[in-house]
ZAVO-500915 format. One line per 8 residues: for each residue x, y, z of C-alpha. Coordinates in nm, 2 decimals. Example, Ala and Ser with C-alpha at 12.3 -4.5 7.8 and 13.67 -1.06 7.14 Angstrom:
2
1.23,-0.45,0.78; 1.37,-0.11,0.71
END
This chain:
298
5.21,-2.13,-5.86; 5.39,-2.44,-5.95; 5.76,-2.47,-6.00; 5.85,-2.61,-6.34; 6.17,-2.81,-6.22; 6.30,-2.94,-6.63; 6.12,-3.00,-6.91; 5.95,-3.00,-7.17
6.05,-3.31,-7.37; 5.94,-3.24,-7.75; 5.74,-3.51,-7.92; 5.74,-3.58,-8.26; 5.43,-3.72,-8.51; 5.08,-3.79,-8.28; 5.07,-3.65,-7.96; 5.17,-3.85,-7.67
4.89,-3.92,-7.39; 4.99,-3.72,-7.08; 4.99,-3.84,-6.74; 5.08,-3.64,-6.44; 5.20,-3.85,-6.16; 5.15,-3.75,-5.82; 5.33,-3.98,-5.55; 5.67,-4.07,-5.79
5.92,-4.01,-5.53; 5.77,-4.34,-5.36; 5.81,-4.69,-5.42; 5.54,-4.78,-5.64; 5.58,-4.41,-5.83; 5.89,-4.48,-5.95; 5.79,-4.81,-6.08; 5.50,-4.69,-6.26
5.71,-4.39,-6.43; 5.89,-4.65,-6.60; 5.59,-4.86,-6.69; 5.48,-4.59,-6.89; 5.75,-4.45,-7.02; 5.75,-4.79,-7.18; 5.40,-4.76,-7.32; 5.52,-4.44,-7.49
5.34,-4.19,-7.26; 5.46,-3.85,-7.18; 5.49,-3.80,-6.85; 5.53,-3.52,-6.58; 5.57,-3.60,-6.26; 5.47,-3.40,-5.92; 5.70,-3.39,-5.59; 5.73,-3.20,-5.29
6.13,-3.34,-5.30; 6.24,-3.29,-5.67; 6.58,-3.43,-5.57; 6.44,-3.78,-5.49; 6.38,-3.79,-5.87; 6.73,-3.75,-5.98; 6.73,-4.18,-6.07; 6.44,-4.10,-6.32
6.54,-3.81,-6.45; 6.62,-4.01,-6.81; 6.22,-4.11,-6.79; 6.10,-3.82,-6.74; 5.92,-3.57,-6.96; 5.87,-3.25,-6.69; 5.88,-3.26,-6.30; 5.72,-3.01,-6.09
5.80,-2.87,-5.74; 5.48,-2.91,-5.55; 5.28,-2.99,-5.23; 4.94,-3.10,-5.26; 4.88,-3.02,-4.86; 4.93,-2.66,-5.04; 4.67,-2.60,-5.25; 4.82,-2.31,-5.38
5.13,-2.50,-5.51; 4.89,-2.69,-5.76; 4.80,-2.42,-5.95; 4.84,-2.58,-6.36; 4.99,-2.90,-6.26; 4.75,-3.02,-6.43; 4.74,-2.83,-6.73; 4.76,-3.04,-7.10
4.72,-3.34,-6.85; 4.48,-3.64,-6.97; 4.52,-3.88,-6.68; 4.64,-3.79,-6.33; 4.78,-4.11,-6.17; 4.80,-4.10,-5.74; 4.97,-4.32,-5.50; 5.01,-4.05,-5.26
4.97,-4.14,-4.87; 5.21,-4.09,-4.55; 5.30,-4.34,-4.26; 5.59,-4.16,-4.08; 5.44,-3.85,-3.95; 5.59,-3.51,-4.08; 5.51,-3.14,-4.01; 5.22,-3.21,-3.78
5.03,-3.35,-4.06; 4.74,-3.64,-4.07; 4.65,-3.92,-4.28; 4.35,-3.66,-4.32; 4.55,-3.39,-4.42; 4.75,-3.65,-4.70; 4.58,-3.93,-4.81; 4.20,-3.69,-4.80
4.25,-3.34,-4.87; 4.56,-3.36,-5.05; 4.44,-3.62,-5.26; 4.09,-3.37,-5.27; 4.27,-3.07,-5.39; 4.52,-3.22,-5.66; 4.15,-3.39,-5.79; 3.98,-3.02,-5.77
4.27,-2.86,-6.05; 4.22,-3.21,-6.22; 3.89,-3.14,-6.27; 3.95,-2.74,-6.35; 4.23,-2.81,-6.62; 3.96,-3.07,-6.79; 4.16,-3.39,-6.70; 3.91,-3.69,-6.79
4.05,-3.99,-6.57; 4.20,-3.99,-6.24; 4.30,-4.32,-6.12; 4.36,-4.35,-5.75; 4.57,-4.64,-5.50; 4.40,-4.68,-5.17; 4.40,-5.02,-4.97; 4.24,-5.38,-5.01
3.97,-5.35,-4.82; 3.92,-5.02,-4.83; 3.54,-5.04,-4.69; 3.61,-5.26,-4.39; 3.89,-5.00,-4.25; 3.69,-4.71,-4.21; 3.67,-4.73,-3.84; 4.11,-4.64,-3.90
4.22,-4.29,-3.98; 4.40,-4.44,-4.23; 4.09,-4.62,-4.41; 3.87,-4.34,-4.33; 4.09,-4.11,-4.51; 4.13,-4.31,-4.79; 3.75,-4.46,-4.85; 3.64,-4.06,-4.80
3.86,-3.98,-5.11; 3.74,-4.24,-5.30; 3.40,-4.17,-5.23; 3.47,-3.80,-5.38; 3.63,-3.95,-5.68; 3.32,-4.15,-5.74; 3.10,-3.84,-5.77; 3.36,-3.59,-5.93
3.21,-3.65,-6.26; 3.57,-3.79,-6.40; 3.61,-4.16,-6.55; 3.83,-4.30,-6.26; 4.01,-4.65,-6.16; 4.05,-4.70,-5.77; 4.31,-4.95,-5.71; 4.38,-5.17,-5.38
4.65,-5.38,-5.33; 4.72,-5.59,-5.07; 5.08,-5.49,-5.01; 5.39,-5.36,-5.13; 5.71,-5.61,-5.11; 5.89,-5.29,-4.95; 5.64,-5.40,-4.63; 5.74,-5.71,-4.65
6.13,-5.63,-4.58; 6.04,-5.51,-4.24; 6.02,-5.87,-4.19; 6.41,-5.98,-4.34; 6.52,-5.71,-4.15; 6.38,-5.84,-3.82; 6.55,-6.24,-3.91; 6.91,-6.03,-3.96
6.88,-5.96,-3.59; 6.77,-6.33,-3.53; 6.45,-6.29,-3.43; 6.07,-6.20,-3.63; 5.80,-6.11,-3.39; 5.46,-6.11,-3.58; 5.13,-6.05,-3.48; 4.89,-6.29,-3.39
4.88,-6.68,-3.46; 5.11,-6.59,-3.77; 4.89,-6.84,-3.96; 4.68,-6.57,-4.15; 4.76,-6.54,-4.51; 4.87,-6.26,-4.73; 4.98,-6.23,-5.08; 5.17,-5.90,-5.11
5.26,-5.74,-5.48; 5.62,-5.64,-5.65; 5.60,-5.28,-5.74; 5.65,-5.36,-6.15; 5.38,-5.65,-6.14; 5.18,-5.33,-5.93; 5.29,-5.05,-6.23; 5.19,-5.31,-6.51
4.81,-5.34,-6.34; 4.82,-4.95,-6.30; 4.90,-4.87,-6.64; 4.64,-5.17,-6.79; 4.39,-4.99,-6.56; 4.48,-4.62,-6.65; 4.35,-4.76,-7.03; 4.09,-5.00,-6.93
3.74,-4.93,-6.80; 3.73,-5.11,-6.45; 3.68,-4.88,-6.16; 3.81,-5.10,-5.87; 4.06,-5.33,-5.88; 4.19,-5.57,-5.64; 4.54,-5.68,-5.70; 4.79,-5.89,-5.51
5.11,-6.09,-5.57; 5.15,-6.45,-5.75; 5.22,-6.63,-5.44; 4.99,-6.66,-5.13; 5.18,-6.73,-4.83; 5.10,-6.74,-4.42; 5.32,-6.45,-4.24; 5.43,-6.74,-4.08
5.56,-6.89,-4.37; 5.69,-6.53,-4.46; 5.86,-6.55,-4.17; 6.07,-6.90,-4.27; 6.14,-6.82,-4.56; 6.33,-6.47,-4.47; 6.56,-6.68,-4.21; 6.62,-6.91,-4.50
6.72,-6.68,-4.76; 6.96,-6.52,-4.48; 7.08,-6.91,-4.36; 6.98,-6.86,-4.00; 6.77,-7.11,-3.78; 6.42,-6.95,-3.78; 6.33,-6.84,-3.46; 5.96,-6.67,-3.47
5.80,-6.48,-3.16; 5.37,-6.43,-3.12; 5.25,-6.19,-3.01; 4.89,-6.25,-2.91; 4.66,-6.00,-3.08; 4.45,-5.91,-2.76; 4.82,-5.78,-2.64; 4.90,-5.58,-2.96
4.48,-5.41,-2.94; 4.57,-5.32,-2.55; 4.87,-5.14,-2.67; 4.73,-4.97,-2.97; 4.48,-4.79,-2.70; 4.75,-4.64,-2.52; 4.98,-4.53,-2.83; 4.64,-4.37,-2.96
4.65,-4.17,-2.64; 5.01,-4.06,-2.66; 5.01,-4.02,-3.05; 4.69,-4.06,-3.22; 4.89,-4.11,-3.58; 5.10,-4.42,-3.44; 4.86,-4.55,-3.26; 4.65,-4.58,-3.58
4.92,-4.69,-3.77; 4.98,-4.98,-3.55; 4.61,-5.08,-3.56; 4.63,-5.10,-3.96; 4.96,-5.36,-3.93; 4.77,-5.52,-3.65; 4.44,-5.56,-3.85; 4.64,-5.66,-4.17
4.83,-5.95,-3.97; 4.50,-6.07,-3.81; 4.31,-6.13,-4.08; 4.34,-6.31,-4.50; 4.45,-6.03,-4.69; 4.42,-6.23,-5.03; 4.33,-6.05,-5.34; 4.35,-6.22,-5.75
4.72,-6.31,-5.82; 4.93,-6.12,-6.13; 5.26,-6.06,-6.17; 5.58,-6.32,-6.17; 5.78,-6.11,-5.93; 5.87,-6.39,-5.57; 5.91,-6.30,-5.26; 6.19,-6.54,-5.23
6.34,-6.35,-5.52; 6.31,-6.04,-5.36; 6.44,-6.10,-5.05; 6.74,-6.24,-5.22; 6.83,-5.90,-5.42; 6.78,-5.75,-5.05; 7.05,-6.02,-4.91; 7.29,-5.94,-5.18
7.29,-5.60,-5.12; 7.37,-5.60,-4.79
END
């Protein structure tokens, strides 16, 4: 049963749409918390790590103790809900688990109580081309979830971004230590997404009608040009190492025989570098911009 961590907010007058929001403790979650929060929803939020919500605990109308890998966890997480929102998905390996345990069945079980507790729209972030990454763990994972959510019966928005500017400071970290190695030619072009220009698209979506959308970032840039502009922002001489993709491929097939999850990981980062990941612009948030805050930070 699920652990009622605070809440319950009161409301007064009409009664507020509810949203549960599975995947807050991440870094579009938090982002779209606030975007609704704005819009005057109420709001419950599930996480496996309570503590990580301690920043939003002002937004917040209830948070719940949960694992959605643990079916039995879920039980009324739903309940009073009108709209479950899900961003949830791994990367870094934990507790033996699979992008197929995650980003499938945990998705699949937090949509089965959806459906129990009569939720009517589940809206759902997977990846921009969803369809042509099915041959990855990752994709497959992802585009088998959808394909549940299409025939659950529920109204339902799958959205697919082309990239979260917390990727893209992989690559300002990299210039700090005076040299970026990227993938490829580096001349492929990508047009990755701020978080709040992501929640704004996500909350339009959870009251619109659209079922897919495919959302990216106001500016399009080459990750070479990604590349320059992190040096710049940092004041260092840019100094950019290729790797040639047929390298990157060969070494993918021997992490996938040492660790099947890396190895699959690194064959999503190599297949977004190879290729235009370009998806229609929103949002006002730069790059530049961003990796400015990141500079001043440090």
């Amino acid at each position: 049963m699920r652990t009622l961590i605070y809440g319950s907010k009161k409301h007064d007058g009409e009664r507020s749409k509810r949203i549960l929001v599975a995947g807050a403790t991440g870094y579009l979650g938090k982002f779209v918390v606030e975007e609704l929060k704005a819009r005057g929803y109420w709001v419950r939020a599930l996480a496996r790590s309570p503590r990580k919500l301690d920043h939003l605990l002002g937004s917040l109308d209830e948070v719940v103790k949960a694992e959605v890998t643990q079916p039995e966890t879920l039980d009324h997480v739903c309940d009073g809900i009108d709209v479950v929102f899900s961003s949830i998905g791994i990367t870094k390996q934990r507790d033996g688990l699979t992008f197929r345990d995650v980003d499938y069945q945990g998705n699949k079980n937090l949509l089965d109580v959806a459906r129990r507790a009569g939720v009517w729209r589940f809206a759902y972030v997977s990846a921009f081309n969803g369809q042509g990454l099915r041959h990855l763990d990752i994709g497959a994972a992802h585009e088998d979830f959808v394909d549940e959510l299409k025939v659950s019966g529920l109204e339902y928005t799958v959205l697919r971004p082309t990239g979260y500017f917390s990727d893209m400071g992989e690559i300002l970290e990299m210039a700090r230590k005076n040299r970026v190695w990227l993938i490829g030619s580096g001349k492929h072009r990508v047009n990755p997404i701020h978080g709040a220009d992501l929640a704004v698209t996500c909350a339009d979506a959870i009251e619109g009608g659209d079922t897919e959308i495919n959302v990216g970032g106001p500016q399009t840039m080459t990750w070479n040009e990604v590349a320059a502009l992190a040096f710049d922002v940092l004041g260092k001489p840019a100094k950019i190492t290729h790797i040639p993709a047929w390298f990157m491929w060969s070494v993918v097939r021997l992490i996938r025989l040492l660790n099947r999850h890396q190895g699959d990981l690194m064959a999503f980062f190599t297949t977004m570098a190879t290729t235009d990941v370009v998806a229609p612009a929103t949002g006002d948030h730069t790059l530049e911009a961003h990796y400015r805050s990141l500079a001043s930070r440090s």
